[in-house]
C-alpha positions in Angstrom: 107.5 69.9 61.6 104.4 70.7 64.0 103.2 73.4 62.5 101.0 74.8 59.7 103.0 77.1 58.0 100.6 79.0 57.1 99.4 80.1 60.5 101.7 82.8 63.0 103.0 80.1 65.1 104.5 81.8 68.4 106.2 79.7 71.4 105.4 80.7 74.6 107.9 80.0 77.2 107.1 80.4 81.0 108.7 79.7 84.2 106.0 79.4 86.3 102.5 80.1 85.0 101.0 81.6 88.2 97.3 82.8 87.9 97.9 86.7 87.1 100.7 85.0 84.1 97.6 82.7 83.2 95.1 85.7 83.3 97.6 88.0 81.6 98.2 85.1 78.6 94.0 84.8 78.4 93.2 88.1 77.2 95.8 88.3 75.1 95.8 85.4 73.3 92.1 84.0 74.2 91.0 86.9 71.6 93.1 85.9 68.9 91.4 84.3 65.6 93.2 80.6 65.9 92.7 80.0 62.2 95.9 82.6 61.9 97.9 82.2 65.1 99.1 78.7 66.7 100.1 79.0 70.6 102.7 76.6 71.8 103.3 77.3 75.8 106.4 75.9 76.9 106.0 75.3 81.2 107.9 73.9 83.5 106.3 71.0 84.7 103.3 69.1 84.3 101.6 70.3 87.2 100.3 73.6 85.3 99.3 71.6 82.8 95.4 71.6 83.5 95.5 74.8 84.6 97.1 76.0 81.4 94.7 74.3 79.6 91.4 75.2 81.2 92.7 79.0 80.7 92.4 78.5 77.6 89.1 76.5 77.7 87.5 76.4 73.9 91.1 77.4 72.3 93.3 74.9 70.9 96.8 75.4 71.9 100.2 73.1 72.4 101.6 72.7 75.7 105.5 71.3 75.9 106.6 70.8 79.4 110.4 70.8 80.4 111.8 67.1 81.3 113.0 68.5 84.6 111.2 70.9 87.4 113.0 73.9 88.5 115.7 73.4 86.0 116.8 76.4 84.4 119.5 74.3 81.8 116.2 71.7 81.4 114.4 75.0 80.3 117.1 76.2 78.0 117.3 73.0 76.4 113.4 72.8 75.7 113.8 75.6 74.2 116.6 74.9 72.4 114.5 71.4 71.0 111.8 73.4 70.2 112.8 75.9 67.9 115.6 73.2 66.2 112.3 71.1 65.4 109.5 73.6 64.7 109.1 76.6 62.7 108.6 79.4 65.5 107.8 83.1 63.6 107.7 84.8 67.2 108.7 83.7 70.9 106.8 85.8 73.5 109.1 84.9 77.1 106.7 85.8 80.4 108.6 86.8 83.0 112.7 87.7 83.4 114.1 84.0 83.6 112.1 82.5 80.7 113.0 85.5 79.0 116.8 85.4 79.8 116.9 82.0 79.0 115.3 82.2 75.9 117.5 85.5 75.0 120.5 82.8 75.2 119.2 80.4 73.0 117.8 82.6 70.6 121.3 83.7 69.7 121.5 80.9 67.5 118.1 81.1 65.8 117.5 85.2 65.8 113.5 85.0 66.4 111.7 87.9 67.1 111.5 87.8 70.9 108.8 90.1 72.9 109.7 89.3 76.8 106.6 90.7 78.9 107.3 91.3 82.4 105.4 90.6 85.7 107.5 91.4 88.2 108.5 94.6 90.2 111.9 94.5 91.6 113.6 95.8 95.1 109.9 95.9 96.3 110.9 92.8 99.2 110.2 89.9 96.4 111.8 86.5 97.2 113.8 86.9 93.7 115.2 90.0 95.2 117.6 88.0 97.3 119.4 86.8 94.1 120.7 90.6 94.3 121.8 90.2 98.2 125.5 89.4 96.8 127.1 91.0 94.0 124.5 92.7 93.0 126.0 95.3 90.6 128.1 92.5 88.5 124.5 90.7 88.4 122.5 93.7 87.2 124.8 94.6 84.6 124.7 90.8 83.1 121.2 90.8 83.1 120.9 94.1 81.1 123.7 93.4 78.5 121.3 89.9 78.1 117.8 92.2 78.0 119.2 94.4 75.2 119.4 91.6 72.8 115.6 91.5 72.9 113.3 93.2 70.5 110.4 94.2 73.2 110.6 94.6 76.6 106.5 94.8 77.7 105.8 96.1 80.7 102.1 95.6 82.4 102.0 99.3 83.9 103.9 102.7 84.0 104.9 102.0 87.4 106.6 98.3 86.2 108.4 100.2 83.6 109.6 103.0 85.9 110.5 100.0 88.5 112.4 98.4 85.6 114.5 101.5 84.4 115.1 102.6 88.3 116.6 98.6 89.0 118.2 98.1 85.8 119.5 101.7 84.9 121.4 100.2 82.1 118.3 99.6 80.5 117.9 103.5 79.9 119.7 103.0 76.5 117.4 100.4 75.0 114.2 102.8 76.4 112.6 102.7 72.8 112.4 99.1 73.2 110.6 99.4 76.3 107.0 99.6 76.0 103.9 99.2 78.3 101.0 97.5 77.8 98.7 98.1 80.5 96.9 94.6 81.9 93.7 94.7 83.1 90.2 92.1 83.8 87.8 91.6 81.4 84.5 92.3 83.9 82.3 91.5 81.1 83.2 87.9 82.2 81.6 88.5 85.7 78.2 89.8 84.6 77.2 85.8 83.1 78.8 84.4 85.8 76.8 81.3 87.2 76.3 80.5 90.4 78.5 77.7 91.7 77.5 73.9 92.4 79.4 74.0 95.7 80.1 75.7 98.7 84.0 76.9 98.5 83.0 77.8 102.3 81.9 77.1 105.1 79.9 80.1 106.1 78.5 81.7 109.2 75.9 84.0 110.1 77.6 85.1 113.0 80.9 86.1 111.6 82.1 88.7 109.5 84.0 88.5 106.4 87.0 89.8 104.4 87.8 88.5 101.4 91.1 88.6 99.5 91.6 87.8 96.0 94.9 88.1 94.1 98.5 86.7 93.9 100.1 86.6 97.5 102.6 89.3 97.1 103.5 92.8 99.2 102.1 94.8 96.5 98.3 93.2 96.3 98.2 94.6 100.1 98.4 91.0 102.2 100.5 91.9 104.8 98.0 94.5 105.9 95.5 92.2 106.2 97.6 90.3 108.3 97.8 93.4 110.5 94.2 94.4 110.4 93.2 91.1 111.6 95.8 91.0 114.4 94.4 94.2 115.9 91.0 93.0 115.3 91.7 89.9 117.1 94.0 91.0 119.8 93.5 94.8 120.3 89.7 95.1 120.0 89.5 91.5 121.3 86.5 90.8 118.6 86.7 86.8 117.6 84.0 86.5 115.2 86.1 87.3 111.6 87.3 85.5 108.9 89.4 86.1 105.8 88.8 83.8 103.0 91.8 84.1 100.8 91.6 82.9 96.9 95.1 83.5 95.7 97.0 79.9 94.4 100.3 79.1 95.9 103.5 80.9 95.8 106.6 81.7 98.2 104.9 84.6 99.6 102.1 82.0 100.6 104.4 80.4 103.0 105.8 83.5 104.3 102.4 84.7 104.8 100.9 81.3 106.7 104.5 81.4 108.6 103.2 84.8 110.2 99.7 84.0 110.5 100.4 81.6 113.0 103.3 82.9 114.7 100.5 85.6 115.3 98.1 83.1 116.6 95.5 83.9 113.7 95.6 81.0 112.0 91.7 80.3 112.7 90.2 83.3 111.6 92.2 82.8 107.5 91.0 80.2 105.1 93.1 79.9 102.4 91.1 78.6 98.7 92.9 77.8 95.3 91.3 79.6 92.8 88.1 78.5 91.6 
């Protein structure tokens, strides 16, 4: 046994802790009084590790990672491990495939499960080609799975409304539906220090756009992409530069893909975040 039982121990399982995840998991947890609650984050690999851990700079938490990358069965079985070995009072899934992975494990040990959602779907997302084949026998699975959760969280009124308008099935569980709206803590900016190091190189002669967010359609990227093209091409004006803080994702690829069939590639600068 892990665990002090006299604490709320919750297991966190995620799939892959991008930064808006990491951000999301901060303010919800980083304001918790760990002398009650004990966080164990399930990931899956070990390459999130420090940046699930400086997240959470100053709070102690556990951090499990799954023997195999991109393994949805070496998920499961973490899981599985986990809550056969520990005493879990609550798991808290974030996103839909930690959460429908969990939902199938959790059959055997009947946990309260909260799954909070950070996805839109049928909005162009890479998972949305899953749905390219057999999508109606797909959808319904996934909602017969969904209803054997206790919360569904949703980030905004538009992800619920997203939710219920992809997964109509989900229209009879609606009460367990909620939304929680996310949101940045600016308080956080106002002692922000300076920092030791340039992240850029910068120019006096050039003007910049900065972009910061996950690389996705709905954070507005692809009209960046546009606005620079015309900028370069069109108005034939050279001295811009975007410098992009955003982390990696598939969209990234897709993005950079464009950028240079374009022939923009010099005027973006891509940063991790920082």
């Amino acid at each position: 046994m892990l665990h002090n039982d006299k604490k709320i121990n919750i297991l966190i399982p995620i799939r892959r802790p991008v930064g808006g995840i990491r951000t999301y998991l901060k303010y919800t947890y980083g304001n918790l009084d760990e002398k009650v609650y004990e966080l164990s984050f399930l990931i899956d690999s070990n390459e999130w590790l420090k940046r699930i851990r400086d997240s959470f700079n100053g709070f102690r938490i556990k951090v499990f990672c799954a023997r195999r990358k991109n393994s949805n069965v070496s998920m499961l079985l973490s899981i599985f491990f986990l809550l056969m070995r520990n005493k879990y009072h609550i798991i808290h899934s974030q996103g839909l495939t930690a959460g429908m992975i969990s939902v199938i494990v959790n059959i055997i040990f009947r946990r309260p499960h909260i799954i909070t959602l950070h996805q839109v779907f049928g909005q162009g997302c890479f998972s949305d080609k899953f749905f390219d084949k057999h999508a109606r026998p797909k959808k319904y699975t996934i909602e017969i799975i969904l209803r054997n959760v206790d919360i569904i969280q949703c980030v905004s009124d538009d992800a619920k409304e997203n939710l219920l308008e992809f997964f109509p099935g989900l229209q009879k569980i609606q009460d367990k539906i909620i939304t929680i709206r996310n949101g940045i803590d600016v308080e956080e900016f106002s002692s922000f220090k300076k920092l030791d190091t340039k992240p850029f190189e910068r120019s006096n002669y050039k003007f910049y756009i900065g972009f910061i967010g996950r690389y996705m359609p709905e954070k507005g990227f692809p009209y960046i992409i546009d606005a620079v093209d015309a900028i370069v091409h069109d108005l034939k004006e050279k001295d811009i530069r975007v410098i992009s803080v955003g982390g990696s994702s598939g969209f990234l690829r897709k993005y950079k893909r464009e950028i240079e069939k374009r022939a923009l590639t010099e005027y973006f600068e891509f940063l991790d975040f920082f």
